[in-house]
FIKESE-569962 format. One record per residue (C-alpha): residue number from 1; residue in three letters; x, y, z. Coordinates in steps of 0.05 Angstrom, whole numbers, plus 5000, padded with zeros to 4 digits. Layout:
% FIKESE-569962
+-----+------+------+------+------+
:  nr : rest :    X :    Y :    Z :
+-----+------+------+------+------+
: NUM :  ALA :    X :    Y :    Z :
...
+-----+------+------+------+------+
This chain:
% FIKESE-569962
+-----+------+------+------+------+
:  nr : rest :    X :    Y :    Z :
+-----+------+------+------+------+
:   1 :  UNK : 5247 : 8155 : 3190 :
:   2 :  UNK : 5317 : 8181 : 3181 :
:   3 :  UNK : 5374 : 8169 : 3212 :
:   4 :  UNK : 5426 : 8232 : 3225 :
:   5 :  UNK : 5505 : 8222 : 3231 :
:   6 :  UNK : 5494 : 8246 : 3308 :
:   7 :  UNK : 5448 : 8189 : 3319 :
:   8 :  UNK : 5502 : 8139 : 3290 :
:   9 :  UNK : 5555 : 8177 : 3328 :
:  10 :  UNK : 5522 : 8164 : 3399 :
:  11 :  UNK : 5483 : 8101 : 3389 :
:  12 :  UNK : 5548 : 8073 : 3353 :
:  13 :  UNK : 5585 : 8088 : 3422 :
:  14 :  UNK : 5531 : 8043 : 3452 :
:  15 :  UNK : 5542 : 7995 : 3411 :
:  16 :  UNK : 5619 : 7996 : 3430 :
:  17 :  UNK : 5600 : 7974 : 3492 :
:  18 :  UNK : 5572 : 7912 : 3475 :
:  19 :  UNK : 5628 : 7870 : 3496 :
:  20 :  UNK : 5630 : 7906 : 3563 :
:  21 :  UNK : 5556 : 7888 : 3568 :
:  22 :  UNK : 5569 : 7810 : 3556 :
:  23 :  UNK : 5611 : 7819 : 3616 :
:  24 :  UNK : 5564 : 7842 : 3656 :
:  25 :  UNK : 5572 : 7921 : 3652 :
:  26 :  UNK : 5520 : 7958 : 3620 :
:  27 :  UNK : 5525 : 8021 : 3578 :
:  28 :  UNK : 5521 : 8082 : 3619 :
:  29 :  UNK : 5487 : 8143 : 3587 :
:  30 :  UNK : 5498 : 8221 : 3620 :
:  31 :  UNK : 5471 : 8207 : 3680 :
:  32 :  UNK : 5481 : 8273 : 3732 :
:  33 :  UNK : 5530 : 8252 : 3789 :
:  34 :  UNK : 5498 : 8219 : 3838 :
:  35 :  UNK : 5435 : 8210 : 3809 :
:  36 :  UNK : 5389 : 8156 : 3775 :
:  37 :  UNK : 5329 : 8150 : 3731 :
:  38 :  UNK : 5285 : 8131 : 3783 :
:  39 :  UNK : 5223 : 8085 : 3747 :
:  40 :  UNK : 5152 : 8063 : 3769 :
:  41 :  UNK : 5128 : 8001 : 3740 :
:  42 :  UNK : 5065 : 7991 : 3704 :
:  43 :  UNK : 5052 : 7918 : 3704 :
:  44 :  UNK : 5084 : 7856 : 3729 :
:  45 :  UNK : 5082 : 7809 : 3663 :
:  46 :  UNK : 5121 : 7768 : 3628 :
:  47 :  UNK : 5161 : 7822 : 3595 :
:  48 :  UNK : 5171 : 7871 : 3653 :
:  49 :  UNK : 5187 : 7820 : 3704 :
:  50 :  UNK : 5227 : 7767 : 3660 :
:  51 :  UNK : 5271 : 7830 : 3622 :
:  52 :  UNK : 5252 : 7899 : 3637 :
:  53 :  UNK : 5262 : 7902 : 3711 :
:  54 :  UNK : 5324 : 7853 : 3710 :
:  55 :  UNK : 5360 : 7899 : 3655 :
:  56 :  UNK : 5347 : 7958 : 3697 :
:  57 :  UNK : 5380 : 7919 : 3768 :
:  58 :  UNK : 5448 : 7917 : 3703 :
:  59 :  UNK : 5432 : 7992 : 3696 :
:  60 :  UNK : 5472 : 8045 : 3725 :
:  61 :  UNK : 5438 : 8107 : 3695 :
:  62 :  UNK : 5356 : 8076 : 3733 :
:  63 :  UNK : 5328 : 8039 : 3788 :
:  64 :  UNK : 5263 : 8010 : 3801 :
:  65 :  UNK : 5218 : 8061 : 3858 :
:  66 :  UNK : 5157 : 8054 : 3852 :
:  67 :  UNK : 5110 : 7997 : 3818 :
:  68 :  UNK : 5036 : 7994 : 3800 :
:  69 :  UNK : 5003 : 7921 : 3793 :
:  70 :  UNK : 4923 : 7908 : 3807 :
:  71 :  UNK : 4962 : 7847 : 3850 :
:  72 :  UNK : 4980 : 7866 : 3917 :
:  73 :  UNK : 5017 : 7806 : 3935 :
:  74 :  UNK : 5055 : 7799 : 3876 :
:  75 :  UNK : 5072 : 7873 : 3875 :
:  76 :  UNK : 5100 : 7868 : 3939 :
:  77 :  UNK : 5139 : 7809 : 3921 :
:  78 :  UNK : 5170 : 7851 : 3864 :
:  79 :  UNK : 5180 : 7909 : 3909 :
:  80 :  UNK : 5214 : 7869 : 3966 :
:  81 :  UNK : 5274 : 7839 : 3903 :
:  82 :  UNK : 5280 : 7906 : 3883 :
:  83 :  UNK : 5275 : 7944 : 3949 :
:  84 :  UNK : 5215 : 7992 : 3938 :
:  85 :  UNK : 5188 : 8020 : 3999 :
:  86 :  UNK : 5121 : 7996 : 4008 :
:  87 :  UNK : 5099 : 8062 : 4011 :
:  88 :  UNK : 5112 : 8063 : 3931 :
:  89 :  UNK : 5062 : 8007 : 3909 :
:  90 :  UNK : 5003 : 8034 : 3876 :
:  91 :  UNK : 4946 : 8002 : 3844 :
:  92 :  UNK : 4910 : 8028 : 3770 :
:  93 :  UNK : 4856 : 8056 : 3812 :
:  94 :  UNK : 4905 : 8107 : 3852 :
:  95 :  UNK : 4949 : 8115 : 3799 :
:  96 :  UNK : 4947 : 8189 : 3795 :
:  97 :  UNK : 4968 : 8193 : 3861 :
:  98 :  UNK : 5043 : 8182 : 3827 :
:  99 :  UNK : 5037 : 8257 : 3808 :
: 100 :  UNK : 5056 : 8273 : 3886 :
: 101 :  UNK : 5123 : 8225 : 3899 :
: 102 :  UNK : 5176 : 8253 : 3877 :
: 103 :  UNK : 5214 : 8189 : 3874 :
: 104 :  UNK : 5190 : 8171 : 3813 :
: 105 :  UNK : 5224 : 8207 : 3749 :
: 106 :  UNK : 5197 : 8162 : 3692 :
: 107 :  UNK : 5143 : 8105 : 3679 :
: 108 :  UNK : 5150 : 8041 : 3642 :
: 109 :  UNK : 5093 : 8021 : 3613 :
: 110 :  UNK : 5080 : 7934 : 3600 :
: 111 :  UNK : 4997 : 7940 : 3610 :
: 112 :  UNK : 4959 : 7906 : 3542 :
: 113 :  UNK : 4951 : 7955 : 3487 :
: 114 :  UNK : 4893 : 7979 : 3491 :
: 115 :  UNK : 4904 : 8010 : 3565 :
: 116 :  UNK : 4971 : 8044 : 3542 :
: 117 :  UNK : 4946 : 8103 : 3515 :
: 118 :  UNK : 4899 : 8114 : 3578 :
: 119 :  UNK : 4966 : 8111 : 3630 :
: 120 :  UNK : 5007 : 8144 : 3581 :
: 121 :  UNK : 4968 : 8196 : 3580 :
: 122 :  UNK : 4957 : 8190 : 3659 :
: 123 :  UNK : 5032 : 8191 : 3671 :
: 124 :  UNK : 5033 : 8250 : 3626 :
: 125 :  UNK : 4984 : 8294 : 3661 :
: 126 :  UNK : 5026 : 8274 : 3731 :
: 127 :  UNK : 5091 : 8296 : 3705 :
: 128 :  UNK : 5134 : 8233 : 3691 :
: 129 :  UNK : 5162 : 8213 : 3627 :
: 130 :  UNK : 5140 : 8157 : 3591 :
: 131 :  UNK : 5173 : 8090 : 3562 :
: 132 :  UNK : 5115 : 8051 : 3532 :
: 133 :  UNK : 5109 : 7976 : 3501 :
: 134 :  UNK : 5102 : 7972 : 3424 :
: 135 :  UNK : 5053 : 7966 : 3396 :
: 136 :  UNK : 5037 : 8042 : 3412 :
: 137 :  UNK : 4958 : 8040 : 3426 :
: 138 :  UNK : 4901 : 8005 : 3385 :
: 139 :  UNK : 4870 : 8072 : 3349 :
: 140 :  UNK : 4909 : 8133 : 3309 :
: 141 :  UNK : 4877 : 8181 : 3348 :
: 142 :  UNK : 4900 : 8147 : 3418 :
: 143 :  UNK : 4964 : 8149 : 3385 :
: 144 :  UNK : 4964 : 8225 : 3375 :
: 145 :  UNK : 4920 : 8242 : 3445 :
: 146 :  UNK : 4996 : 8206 : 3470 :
: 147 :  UNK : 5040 : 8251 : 3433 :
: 148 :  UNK : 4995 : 8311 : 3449 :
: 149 :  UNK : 4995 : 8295 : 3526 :
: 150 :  UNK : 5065 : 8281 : 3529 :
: 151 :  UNK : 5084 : 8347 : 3484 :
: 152 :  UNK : 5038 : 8390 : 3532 :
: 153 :  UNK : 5069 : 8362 : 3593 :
: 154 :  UNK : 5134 : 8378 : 3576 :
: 155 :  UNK : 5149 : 8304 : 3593 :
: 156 :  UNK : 5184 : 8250 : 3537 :
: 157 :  UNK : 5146 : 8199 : 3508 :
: 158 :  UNK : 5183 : 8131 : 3480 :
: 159 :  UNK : 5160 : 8078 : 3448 :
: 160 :  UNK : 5200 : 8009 : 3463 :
: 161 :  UNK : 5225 : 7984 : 3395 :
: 162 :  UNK : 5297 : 7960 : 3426 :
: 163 :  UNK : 5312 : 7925 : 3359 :
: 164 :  UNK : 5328 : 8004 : 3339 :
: 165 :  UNK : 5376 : 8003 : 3403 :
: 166 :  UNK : 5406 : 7937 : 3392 :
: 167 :  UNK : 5488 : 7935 : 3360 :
: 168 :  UNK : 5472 : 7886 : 3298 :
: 169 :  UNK : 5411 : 7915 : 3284 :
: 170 :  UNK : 5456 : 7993 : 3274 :
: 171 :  UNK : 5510 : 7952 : 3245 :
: 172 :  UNK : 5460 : 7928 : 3188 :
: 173 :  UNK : 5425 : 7996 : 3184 :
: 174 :  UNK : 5505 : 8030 : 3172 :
: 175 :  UNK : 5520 : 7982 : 3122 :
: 176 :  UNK : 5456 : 8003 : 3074 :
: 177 :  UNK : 5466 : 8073 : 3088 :
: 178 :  UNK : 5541 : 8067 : 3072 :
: 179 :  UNK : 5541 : 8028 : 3006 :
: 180 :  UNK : 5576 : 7970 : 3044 :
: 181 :  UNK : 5523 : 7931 : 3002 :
: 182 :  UNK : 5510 : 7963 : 2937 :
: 183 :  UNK : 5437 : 7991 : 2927 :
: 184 :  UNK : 5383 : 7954 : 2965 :
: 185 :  UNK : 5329 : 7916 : 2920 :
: 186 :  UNK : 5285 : 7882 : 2959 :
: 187 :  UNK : 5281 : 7864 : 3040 :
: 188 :  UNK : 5235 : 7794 : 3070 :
: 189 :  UNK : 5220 : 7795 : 3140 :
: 190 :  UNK : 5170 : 7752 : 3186 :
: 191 :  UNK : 5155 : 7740 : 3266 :
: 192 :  UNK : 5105 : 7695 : 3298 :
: 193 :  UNK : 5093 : 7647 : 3342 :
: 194 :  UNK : 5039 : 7589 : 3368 :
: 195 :  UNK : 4991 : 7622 : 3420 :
: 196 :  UNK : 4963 : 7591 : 3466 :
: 197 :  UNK : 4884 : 7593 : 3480 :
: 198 :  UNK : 4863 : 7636 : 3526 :
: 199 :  UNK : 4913 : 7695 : 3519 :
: 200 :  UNK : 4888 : 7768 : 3525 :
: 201 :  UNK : 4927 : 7784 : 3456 :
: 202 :  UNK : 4868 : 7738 : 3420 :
: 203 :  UNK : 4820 : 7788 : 3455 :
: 204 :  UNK : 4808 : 7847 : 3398 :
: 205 :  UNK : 4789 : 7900 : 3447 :
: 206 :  UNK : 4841 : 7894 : 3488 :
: 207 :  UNK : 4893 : 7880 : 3431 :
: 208 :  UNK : 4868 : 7921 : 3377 :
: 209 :  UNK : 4892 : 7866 : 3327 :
: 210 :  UNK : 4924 : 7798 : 3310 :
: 211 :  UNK : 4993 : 7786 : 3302 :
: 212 :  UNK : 5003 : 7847 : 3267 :
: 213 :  UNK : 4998 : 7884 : 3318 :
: 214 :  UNK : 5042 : 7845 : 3361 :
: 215 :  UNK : 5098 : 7807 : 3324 :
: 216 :  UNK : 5093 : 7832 : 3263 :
: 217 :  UNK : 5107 : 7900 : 3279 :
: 218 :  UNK : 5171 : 7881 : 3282 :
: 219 :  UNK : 5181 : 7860 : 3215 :
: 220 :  UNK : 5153 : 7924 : 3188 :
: 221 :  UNK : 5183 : 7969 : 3232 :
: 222 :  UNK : 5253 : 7932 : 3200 :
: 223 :  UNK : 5233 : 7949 : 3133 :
: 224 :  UNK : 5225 : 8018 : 3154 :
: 225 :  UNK : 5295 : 8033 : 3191 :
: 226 :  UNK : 5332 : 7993 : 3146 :
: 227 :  UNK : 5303 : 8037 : 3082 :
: 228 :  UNK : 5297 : 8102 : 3122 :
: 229 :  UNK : 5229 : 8107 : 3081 :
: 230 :  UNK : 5166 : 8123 : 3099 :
: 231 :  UNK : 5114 : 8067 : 3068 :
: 232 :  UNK : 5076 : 8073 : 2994 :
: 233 :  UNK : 5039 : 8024 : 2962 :
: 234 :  UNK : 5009 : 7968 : 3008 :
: 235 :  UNK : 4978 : 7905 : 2983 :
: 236 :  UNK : 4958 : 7861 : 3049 :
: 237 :  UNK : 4917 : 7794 : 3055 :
: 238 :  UNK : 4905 : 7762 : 3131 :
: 239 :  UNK : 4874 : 7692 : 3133 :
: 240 :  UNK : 4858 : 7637 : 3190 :
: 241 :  UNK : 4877 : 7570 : 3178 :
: 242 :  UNK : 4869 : 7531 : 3246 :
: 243 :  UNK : 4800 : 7537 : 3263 :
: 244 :  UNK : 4802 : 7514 : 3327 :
: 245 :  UNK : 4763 : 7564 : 3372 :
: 246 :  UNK : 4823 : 7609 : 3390 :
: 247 :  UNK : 4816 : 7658 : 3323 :
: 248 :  UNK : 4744 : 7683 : 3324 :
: 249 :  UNK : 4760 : 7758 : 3340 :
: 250 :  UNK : 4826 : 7767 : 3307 :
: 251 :  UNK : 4864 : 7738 : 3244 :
: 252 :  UNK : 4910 : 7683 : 3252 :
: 253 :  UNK : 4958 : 7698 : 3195 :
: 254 :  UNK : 4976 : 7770 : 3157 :
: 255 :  UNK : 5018 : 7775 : 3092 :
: 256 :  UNK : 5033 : 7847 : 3062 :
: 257 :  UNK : 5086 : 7876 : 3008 :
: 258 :  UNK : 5104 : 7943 : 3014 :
: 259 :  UNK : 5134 : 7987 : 2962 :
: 260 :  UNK : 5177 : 8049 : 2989 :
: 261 :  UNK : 5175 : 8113 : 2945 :
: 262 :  UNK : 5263 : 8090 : 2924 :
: 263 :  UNK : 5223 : 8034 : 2890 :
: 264 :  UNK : 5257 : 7981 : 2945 :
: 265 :  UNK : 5193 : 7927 : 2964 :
: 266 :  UNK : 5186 : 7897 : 3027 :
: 267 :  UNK : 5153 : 7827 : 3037 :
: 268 :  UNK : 5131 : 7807 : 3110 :
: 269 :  UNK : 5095 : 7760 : 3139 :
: 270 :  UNK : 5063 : 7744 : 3219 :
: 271 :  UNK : 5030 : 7684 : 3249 :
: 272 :  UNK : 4996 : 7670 : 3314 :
: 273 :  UNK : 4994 : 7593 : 3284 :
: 274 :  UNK : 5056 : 7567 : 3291 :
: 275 :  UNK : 5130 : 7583 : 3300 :
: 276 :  UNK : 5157 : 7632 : 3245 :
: 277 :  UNK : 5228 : 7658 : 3261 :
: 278 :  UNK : 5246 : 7722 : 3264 :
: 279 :  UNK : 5291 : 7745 : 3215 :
: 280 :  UNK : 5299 : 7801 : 3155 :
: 281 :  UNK : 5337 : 7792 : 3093 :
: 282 :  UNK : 5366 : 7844 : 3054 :
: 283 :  UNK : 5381 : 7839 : 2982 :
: 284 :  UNK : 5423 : 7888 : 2947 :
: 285 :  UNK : 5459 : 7896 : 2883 :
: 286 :  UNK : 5521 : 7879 : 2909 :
: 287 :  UNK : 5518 : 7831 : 2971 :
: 288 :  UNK : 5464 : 7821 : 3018 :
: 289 :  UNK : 5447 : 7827 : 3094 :
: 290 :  UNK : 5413 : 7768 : 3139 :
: 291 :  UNK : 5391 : 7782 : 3207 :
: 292 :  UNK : 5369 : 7723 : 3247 :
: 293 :  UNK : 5317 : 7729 : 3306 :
: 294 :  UNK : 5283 : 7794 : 3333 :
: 295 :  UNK : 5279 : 7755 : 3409 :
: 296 :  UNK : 5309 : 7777 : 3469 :
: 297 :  UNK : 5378 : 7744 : 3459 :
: 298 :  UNK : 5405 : 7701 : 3394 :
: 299 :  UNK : 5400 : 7750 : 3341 :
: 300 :  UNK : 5452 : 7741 : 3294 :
: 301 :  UNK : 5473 : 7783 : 3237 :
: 302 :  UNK : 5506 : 7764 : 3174 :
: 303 :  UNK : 5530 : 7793 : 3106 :
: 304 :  UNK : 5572 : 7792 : 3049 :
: 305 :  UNK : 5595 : 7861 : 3032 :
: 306 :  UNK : 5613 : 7887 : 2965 :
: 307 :  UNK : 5685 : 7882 : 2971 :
: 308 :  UNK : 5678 : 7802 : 2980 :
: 309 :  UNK : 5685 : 7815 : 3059 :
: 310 :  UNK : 5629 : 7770 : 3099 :
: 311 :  UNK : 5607 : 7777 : 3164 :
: 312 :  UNK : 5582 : 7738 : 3220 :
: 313 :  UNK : 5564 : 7770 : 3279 :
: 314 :  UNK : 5532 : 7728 : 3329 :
: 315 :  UNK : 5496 : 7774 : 3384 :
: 316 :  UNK : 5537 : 7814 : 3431 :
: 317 :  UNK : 5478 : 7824 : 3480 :
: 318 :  UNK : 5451 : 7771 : 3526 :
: 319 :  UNK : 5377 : 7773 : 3558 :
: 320 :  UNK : 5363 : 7823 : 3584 :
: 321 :  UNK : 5420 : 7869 : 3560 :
: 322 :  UNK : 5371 : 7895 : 3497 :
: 323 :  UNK : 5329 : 7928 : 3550 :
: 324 :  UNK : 5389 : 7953 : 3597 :
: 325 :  UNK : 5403 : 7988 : 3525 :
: 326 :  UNK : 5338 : 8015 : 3522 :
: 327 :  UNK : 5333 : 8041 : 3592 :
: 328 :  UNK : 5396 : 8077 : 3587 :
: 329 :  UNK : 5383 : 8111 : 3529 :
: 330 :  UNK : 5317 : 8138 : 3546 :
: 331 :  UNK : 5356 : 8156 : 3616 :
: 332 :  UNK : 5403 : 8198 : 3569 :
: 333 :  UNK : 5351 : 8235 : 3530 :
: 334 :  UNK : 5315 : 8254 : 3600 :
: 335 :  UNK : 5384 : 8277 : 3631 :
: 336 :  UNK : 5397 : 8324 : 3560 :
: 337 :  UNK : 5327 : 8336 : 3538 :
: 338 :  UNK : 5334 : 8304 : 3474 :
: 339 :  UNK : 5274 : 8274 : 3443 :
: 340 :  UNK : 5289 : 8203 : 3431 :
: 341 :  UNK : 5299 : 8167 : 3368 :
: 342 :  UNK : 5230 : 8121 : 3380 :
: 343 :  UNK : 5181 : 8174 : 3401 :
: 344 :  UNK : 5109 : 8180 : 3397 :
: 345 :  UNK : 5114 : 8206 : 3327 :
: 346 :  UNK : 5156 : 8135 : 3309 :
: 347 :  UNK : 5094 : 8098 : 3343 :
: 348 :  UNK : 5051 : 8133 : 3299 :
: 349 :  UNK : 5083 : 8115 : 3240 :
: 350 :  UNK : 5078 : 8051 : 3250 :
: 351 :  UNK : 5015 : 8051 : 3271 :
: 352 :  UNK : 4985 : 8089 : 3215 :
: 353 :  UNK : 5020 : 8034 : 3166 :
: 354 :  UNK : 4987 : 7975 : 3200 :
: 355 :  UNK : 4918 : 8007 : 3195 :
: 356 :  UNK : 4937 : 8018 : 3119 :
: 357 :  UNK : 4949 : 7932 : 3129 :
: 358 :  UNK : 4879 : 7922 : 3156 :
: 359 :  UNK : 4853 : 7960 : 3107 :
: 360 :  UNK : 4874 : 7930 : 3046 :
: 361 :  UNK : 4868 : 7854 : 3077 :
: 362 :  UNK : 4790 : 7882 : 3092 :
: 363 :  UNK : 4803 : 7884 : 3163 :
: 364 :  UNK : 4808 : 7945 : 3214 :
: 365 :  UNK : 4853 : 7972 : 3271 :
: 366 :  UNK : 4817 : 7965 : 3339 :
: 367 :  UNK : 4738 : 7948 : 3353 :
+-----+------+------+------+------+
């Protein structure tokens, strides 16, 4: 993945509204006068209804008109705090039927994995563009029956990494690409957490994998924006430790080293056994980069630069500003028909690199 000076230039003028967003106004991409981003909701979880729909009431490029739930009553709870006509609730069954209301521009997508590629490729076919949850979908070719859907739609596909989006994450990304830290040697990173039984993400099929797939994507998609390299070498081992009924169709724990073709090696790790805080760590030949947390709020960067300058950075963004971010900048690449930074061929990168994981810790992408 690499980064151009024009993507710096406008996600760097983001970023300089940071402090406006800890006040409580939120970047505002080109947005035509007197017109929004107008978004249908595809689920009501955790993540859609604890950050994605409250960044977008912070928004002022979107707004919530439409929303999709296989709950009535709690859809129309949703739709009466974000005042959706009724007449805008739709259920997975009728789903299509979004290709005919033309107050609905765009689709978020928050379903389990293994359903994303199925609705992106739904919301495709009906003409709206597409934001969809990380991980991408649970096969390669899913991935690229996505891309191809989107691409023959004429519609844009995103995929939500809003660490990529996020004013410390850019700042550390600069400082590699500028020298700020010398050459860069090696990079740790982990995510994970203690699941509880019971949760669809321990289901395989409709996960497509352990925490890889979940957490730990974030850790290697780090390693990838902060070298701007695509992946070589890849020596992976996954394990369970707890056995305690919850681990019996995916791993508990994955370990993997990557070596990038500069010669920089990555070493990450991902648990769904206990609580493993996010961070990366960047070591360089002259100073060193330390980002704490990959959450919704509390990241924290800090460095010492090669001049003997440090820097501490505590997060500019509070919940759910990250996704107010990422909102508005899919908004923007709608309004000027720019492909985004974290399309479907970003998903597939990713994607492609854990099944390269799997594969060397004798494991496999998907059932």
């Amino acid at each position: 993945m690499k980064l151009t000076r024009r993507d710096f230039s406008r996600l760097g003028a983001m970023s300089a509204l940071s402090g406006a967003l800890t006040l409580g106004a939120p970047a505002q991409a080109e947005t035509p006068p007197g017109r929004k981003l107008r978004w249908c909701i595809v689920a009501l979880g955790r993540i859609s209804m604890g950050q994605f729909m409250p960044g977008l009431r912070l928004s002022k490029t979107g707004t919530i008109t439409a929303i999709v739930s296989g709950h009535r009553e709690k859809a129309e709870q949703q739709a009466a705090l974000y005042h959706v006509s009724p007449k805008n609730i739709y259920n997975y069954e009728n789903f299509d039927e979004i290709r005919h209301n033309e107050e609905i521009d765009a689709v978020y997508i928050a379903l389990p994995n293994a359903m994303h590629a199925e609705f992106t490729i739904r919301a495709a076919r009906a003409g709206k563009h597409v934001l969809c949850e990380k991980p991408m979908a649970t096969t390669l070719a899913d991935c690229r029956a996505m891309i191809e859907a989107c691409r023959s739609n004429n519609v844009k596909l995103m995929i939500a990494y809003r660490c990529q989006y996020h004013p410390s994450h850019l700042r550390a990304i600069e400082l590699i690409r500028s020298g700020a830290v010398g050459k860069v040697l090696a990079i740790e990173s982990a995510f994970g957490f203690d699941i509880k039984p019971g949760e669809w993400r321990l289901n395989k099929r409709m996960a497509g994998g352990g925490p890889l797939v979940d957490v730990g994507i974030y850790a290697l998609n780090a390693s990838r924006y902060l070298t701007g390299e695509s992946p070589g070498h890849i020596k992976a081992n996954a394990s369970v430790i707890d056995h305690d009924g919850r681990f019996t169709q995916v791993e508990e724990n994955d370990g993997w080293t990557v070596e990038f073709p500069s010669g920089i090696v990555a070493s990450c790790n991902t648990t769904y056994g206990g609580l493993m805080n996010g961070f990366f760590r960047v070591h360089a030949t002259k100073g060193w980069i330390y980002m704490d947390g990959f959450n919704y709020s509390g990241m924290h960067l800090t460095a010492l630069l090669a001049s003997g300058k440090q820097i501490d950075q505590p997060d500019p963004i509070p919940s759910p500003g990250q996704f107010t971010l990422e909102a508005d900048y899919f908004a923007d690449c709608v309004w000027a028909n720019r492909e985004p930074k974290t399309g479907g061929d970003e998903g597939l990168r990713d994607m492609t690199a854990i099944s390269r994981i799997y594969e060397s810790a004798g494991l496999r992408l998907g059932v």
